[in-house]
C-alpha positions as CSV (number, residue, x, y, z in Angstrom):
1,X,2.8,2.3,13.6
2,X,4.0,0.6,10.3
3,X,7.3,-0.5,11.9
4,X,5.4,-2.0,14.8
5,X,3.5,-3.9,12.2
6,X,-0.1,-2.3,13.6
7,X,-1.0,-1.2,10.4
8,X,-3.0,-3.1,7.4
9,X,-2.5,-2.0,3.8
10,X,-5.2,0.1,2.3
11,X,-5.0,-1.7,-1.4
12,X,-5.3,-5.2,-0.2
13,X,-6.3,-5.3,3.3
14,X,-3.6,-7.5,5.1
15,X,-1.1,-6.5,7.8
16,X,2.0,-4.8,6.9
17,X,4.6,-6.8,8.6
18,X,7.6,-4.9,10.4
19,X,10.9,-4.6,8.6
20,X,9.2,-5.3,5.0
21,X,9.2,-2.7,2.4
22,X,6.4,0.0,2.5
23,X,5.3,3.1,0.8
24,X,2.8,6.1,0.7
25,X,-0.2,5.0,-1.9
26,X,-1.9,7.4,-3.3
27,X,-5.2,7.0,-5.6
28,X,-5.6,5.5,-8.9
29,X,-5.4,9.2,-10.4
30,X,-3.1,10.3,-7.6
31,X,-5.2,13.2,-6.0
32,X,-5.5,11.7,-2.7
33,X,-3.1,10.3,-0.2
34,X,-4.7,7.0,1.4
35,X,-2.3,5.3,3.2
36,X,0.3,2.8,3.7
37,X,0.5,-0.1,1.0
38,X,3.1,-3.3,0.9
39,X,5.7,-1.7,-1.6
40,X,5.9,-4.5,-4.5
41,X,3.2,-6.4,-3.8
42,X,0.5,-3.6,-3.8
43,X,2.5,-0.6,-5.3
44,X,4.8,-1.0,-7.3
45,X,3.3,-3.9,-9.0
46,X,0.2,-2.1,-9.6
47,X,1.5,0.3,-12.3
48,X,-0.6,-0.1,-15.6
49,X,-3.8,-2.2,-14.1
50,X,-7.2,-1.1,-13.8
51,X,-8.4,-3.4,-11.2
52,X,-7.6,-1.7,-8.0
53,X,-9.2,-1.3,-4.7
């Protein structure tokens, strides 16, 4: 579903577009899967902050 670009990102909301980077995010404290995220934008970059979805 990600690579056919059907499926939004669950931190922010907007459409993960096919071929871009994308990983598994997990919650703030990292017991619970939720679902695809945009890999830098939404992941990666997140490391450290408190406000998150």
């Amino acid at each position: 579903m990600v690579a056919r670009g059907t499926v939004d990102c669950w931190r922010c909301g907007k459409p993960i577009e096919p071929g871009t980077d994308w990983d598994l995010g997990h919650s703030d404290d990292r017991t619970e899967t939720r679902g695809p995220e945009h890999a830098r934008q939404c992941n990666r970059s997140t490391a450290g902050q408190t406000n998150r979805r």
